[in-house]
MARVEXFI-95289 format. One line per field, with one value per residue (C-alpha): residue in one letter; x, y, z. Coordinates in Angstrom, 2 decimals. Last residue first. Example, Ala and Ser with C-alpha at 12.3 -4.5 7.8 and 13.67 -1.06 7.14 Angstrom:
// residues 2
kolvex (s/a) .
x (13.67/12.30) .
y (-1.06/-4.50) .
z (7.14/7.80) .
//
This chain:
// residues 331
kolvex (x/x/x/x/x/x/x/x/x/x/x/x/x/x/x/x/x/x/x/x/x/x/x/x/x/x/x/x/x/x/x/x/x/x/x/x/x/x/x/x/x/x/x/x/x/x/x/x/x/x/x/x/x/x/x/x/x/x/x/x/x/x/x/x/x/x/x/x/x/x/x/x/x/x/x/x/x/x/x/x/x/x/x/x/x/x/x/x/x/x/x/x/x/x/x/x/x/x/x/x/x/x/x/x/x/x/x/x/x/x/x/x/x/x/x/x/x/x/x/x/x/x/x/x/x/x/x/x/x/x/x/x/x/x/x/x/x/x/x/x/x/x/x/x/x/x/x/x/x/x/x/x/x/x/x/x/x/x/x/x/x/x/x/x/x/x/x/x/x/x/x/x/x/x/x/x/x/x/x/x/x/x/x/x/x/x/x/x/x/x/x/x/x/x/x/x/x/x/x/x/x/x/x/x/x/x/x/x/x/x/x/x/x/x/x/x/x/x/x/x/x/x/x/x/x/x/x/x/x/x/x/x/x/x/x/x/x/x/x/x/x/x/x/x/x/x/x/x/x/x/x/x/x/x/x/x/x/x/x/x/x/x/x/x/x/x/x/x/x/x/x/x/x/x/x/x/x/x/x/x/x/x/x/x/x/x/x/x/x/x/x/x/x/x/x/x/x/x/x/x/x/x/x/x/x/x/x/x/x/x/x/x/x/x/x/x/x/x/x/x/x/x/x/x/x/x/x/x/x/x/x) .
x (98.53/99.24/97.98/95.38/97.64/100.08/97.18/99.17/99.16/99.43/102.97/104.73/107.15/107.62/103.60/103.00/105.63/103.88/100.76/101.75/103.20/100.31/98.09/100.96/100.32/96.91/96.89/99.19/96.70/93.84/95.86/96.51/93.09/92.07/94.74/96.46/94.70/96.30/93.18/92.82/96.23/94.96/91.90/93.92/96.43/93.62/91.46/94.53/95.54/91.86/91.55/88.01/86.25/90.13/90.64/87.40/88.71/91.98/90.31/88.10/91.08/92.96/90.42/90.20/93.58/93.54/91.19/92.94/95.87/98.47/99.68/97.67/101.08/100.79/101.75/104.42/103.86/105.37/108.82/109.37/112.21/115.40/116.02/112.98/110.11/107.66/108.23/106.46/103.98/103.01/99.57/99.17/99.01/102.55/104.37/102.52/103.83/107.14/106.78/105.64/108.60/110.15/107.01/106.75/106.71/103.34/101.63/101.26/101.20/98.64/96.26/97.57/96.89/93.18/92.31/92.84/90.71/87.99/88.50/89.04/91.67/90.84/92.12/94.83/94.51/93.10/97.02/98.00/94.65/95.57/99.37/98.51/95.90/98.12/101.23/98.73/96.62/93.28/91.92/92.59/90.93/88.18/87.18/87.58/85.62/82.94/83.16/82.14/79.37/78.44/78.41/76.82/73.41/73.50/73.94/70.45/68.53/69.75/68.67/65.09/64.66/65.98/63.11/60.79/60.79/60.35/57.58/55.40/56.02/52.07/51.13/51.81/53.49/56.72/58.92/60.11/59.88/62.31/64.61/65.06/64.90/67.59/69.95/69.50/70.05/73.56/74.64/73.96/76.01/79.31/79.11/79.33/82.04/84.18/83.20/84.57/88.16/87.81/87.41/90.26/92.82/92.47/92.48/96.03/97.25/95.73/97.64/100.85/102.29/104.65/107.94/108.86/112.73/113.97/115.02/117.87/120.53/118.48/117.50/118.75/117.75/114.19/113.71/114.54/112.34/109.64/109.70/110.43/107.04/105.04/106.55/105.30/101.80/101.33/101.88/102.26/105.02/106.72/108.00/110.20/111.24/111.14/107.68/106.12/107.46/106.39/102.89/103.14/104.30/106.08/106.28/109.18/110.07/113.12/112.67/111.86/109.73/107.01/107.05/107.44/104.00/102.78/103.71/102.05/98.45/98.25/99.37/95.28/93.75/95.65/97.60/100.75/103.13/105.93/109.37/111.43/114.99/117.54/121.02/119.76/118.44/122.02/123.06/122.50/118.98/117.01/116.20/115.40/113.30/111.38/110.50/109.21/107.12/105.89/105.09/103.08/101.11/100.26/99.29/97.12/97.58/98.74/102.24/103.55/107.30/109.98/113.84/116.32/118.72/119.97/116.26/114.23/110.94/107.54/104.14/101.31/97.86/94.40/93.46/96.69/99.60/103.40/106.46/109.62/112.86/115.61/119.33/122.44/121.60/124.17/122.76) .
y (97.90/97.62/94.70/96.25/98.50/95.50/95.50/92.92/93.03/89.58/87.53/87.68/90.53/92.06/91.91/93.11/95.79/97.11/97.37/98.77/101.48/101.95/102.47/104.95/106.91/107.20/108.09/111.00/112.15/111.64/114.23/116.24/116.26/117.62/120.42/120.63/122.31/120.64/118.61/117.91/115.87/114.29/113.04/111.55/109.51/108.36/107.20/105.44/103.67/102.50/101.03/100.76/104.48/106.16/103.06/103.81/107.48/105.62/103.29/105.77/108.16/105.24/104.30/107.77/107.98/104.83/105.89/109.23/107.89/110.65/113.70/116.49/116.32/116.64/119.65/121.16/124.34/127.48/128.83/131.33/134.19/131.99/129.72/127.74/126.45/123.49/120.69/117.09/115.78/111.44/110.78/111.13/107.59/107.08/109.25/107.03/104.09/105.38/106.11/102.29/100.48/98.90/99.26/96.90/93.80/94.06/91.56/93.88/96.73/98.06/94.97/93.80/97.53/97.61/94.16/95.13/98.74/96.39/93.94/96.75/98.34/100.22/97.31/95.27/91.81/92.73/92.94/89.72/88.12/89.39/88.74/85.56/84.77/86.40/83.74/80.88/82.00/80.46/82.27/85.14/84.27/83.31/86.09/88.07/86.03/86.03/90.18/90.08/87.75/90.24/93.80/92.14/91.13/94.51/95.70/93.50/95.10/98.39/98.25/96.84/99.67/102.03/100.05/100.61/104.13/105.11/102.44/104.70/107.60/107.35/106.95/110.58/111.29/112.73/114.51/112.79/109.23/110.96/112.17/108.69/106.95/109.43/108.90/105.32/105.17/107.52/104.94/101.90/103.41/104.66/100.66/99.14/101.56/100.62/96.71/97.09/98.69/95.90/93.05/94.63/95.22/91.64/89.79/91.89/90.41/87.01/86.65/88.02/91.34/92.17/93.65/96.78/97.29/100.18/103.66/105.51/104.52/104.99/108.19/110.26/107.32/107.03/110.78/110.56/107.24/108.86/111.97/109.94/108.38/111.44/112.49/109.90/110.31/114.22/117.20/120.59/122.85/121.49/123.22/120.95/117.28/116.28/117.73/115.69/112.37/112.86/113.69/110.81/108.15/105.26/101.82/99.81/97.46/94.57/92.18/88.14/87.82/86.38/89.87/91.80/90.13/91.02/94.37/94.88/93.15/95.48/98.52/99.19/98.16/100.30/103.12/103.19/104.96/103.57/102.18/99.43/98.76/97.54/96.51/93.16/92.18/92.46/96.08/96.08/97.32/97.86/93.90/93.48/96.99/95.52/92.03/93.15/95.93/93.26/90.44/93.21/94.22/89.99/90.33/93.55/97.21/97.84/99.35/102.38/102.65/105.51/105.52/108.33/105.38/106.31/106.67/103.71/105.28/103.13/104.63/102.27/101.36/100.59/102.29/104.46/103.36/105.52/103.62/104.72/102.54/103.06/101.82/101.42/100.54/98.77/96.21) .
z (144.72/140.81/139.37/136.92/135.89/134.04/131.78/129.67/125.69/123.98/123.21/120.12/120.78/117.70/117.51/120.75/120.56/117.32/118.80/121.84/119.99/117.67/120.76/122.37/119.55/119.00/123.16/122.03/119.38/121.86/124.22/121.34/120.37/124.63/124.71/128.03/130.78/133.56/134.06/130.21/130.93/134.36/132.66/129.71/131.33/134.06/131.00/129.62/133.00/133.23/129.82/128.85/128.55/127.13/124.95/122.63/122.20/121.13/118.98/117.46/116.32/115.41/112.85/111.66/111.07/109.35/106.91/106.42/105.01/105.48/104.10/106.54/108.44/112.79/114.30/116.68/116.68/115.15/115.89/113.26/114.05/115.05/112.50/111.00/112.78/112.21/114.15/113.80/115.47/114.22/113.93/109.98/108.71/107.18/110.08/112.69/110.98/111.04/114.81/115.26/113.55/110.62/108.41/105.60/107.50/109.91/108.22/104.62/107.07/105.04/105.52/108.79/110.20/107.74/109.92/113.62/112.71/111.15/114.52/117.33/119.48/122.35/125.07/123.62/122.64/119.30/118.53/119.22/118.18/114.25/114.72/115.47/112.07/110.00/110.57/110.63/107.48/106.95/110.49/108.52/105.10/106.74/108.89/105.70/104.36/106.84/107.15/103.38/103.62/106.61/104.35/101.98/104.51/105.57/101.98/101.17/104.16/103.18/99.29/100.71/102.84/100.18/97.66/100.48/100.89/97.60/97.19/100.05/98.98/96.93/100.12/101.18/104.77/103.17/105.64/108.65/106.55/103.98/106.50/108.16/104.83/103.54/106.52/106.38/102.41/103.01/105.55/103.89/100.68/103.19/104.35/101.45/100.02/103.38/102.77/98.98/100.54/103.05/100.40/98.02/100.88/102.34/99.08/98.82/102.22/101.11/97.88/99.95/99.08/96.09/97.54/96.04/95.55/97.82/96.53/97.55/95.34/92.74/94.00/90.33/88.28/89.65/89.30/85.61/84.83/86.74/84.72/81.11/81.85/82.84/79.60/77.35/79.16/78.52/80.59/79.95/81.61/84.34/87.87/90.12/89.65/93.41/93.88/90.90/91.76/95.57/94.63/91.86/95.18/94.06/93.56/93.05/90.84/90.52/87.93/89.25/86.20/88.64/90.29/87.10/86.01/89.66/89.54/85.89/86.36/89.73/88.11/86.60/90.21/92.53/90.62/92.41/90.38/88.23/89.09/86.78/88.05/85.97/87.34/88.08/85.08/83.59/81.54/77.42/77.04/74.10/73.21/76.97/77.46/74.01/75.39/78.55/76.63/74.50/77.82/79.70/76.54/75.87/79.83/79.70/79.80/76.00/75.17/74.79/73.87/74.73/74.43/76.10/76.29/79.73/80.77/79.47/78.89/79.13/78.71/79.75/77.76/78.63/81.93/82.12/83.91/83.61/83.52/84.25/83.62/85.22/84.31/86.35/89.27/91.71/94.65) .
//
C-alpha cells in the first residue's frame, strides 16, 4: 500500500476541520451525516490520486469521531486514528492554536509516517456496544459510591429529623443505580453469550485463577476480541505494566520503571486481579512469598504477577483451550 496524500481532520462537537496536505487546501464542514457526505465530496473533487492512495487520520475523540469512522468505514476509505499527545510531540514547539491548524498538523505528521502508520480497523457492533455500556457501568458505579460514602458520613453526623429526606432521596438514588448497574451487567451478559467468537474467548480467559468478569470484559472490549494487539508485552506497554529502562550512556543508570502513559482503568483492573491471584492460585502466592522473602520490592512483585496474568491470557486465547493449574499435579 503507497500513500500519496493525507488528509487531517480535526473533530469538534459540531463541525470538523479538514486539510488535504499536498494541496495545502482547508474546508470545515458540519459533524453530522449530510457534513460527512460534503467534506467527502470536496476531498474527491480536490484530489487527483485513487482512493487508495489517500489516507484520512484524525484523533480519537470517542463519541464526536464515531459518526465519521464509521461513514469512512462503509466508504471503504482508509483512516486511522491517532493519538493528539503523540501528534503534538512529533511536530515540536507551536505557537497558537486554532482548529484549521490542528488540522493541517495531523495532515503533516500523517504524511511524514505514512509509511508507518496502519489503517484503522472499525470494531465490531458488539465490541463498540461493549465499550459504551461498560464505560456507563464505570460512571454508575463511581455515583453509588460517592452517595454511600455521603449517607454513611451524613448518618454519623446529622441526628435531626428534619435530615431525614436528605438521607432518603441518596438511599433511594442508590437503590435505583443498583438496580442500573444490573440491567447493564444483563446486557452485557447478553451481548456476549450472543456472539460465538466473543463468547469463547470470554470463558477462555475467565478460566484462569485472578481474573474476573468486569476485568474479562474491558480486555475483549479494548482488545477489540483480542485482534488489535499482536501479543501480551504490547499489551502491557498499552496499559502501563510493562518496565522499561531508563539510563543513558555511561553516567545515568536509573531504574527500570513502568510509563505513567497508559490506561489507568486497566491497570487497575490488573492490579486487583493479580492481588486476587496471589490468595487463589497456589503457585502465584508461593511466587510472591518467596520474592518479598528475599527482600524484593512487594509492587514490583504484583507488577510481575500483572504480567504473567496478561501472558496467560493471551496464550489461552491463541491457544483456544482454558488455563491448566498444572501445580496442582505436581508430586
Amino acid at each position: 500500500m503507497k500513500i500519496n496524500e493525507t488528509i487531517g481532520i480535526d473533530i469538534s462537537k459540531k463541525t470538523f476541520d479538514v486539510f488535504i496536505h499536498t494541496r495545502q487546501l482547508s474546508g470545515v464542514f458540519e459533524n453530522s451525516q449530510k457534513g460527512f457526505v460534503a467534506m467527502y465530496a470536496w476531498y474527491r473533487a480536490n484530489c487527483s490520486f485513487p482512493e487508495k492512495e489517500v489516507l484520512f487520520a484524525f484523533e480519537h475523540t470517542g463519541l464526536y469521531s464515531e459518526g465519521l469512522s464509521d461513514f469512512l468505514s462503509k466508504k471503504r476509505a482508509l483512516f486511522t486514528m491517532v493519538s493528539g499527545l503523540e501528534i503534538k510531540r512529533s511536530l515540536g514547539m507551536a505557537r497558537g492554536k486554532s482548529d484549521s491548524k490542528d488540522a493541517m498538523s495531523i495532515a503533516k505528521y500523517a504524511f511524514r509516517r505514512r509509511e508507518e502508520l496502519e489503517p484503522s480497523q472499525l470494531p465490531s457492533k458488539n465490541i463498540r456496544s461493549l465499550r459504551k455500556l461498560l464505560s456507563l457501568r464505570e460512571r454508575m458505579v463511581k455515583q453509588r459510591a460517592g452517595y454511600k460514602a455521603s449517607v454513611k458520613e451524613q448518618k454519623r453526623v446529622l441526628k435531626h429529623k428534619e435530615d431525614k429526606i436528605l438521607i432518603q432521596t441518596q438511599l433511594q438514588l442508590i437503590n435505583d443505580l443498583n438496580k442500573y448497574i444490573l440491567n447493564i451487567e444483563k446486557e452485557l451478559g447478553l451481548i456476549i453469550s450472543s456472539d460465538r467468537t466473543l463468547d469463547k474467548i470470554y470463558k477462555l480467559v475467565t478460566s484462569i485463577k485472578g481474573v474476573g468478569k468486569q476485568t474479562a470484559l474491558f480486555l475483549i472490549a479494548y482488545t477489540d476480541g483480542f485482534t488489535k494487539f499482536k501479543n501480551a508485552r504490547k499489551f502491557a506497554s498499552y496499559c502501563g505494566t510493562a518496565p522499561f529502562p531508563n539510563q543513558s550512556g555511561t553516567s545515568m543508570r536509573g531504574k527500570t520503571k513502568v510509563s505513567h502513559l497508559a490506561n489507568k482503568k486497566i491497570k487497575s483492573l490488573l492490579d486487583m486481579c493479580a492481588k486476587s491471584a496471589i490468595q487463589s492460585s497456589s503457585e502465584l502466592k508461593t511466587y510472591y512469598q518467596r520474592r518479598v522473602e528475599m527482600g524484593k520490592n512487594k509492587m514490583s512483585t504484583i507488577n510481575i504477577i500483572r504480567n504473567k496474568l496478561l501472558a496467560r491470557i493471551f496464550a489461552v486465547v491463541n491457544r483456544g483451550t482454558p488455563y491448566v493449574d498444572t501445580m496442582k499435579f505436581a508430586a
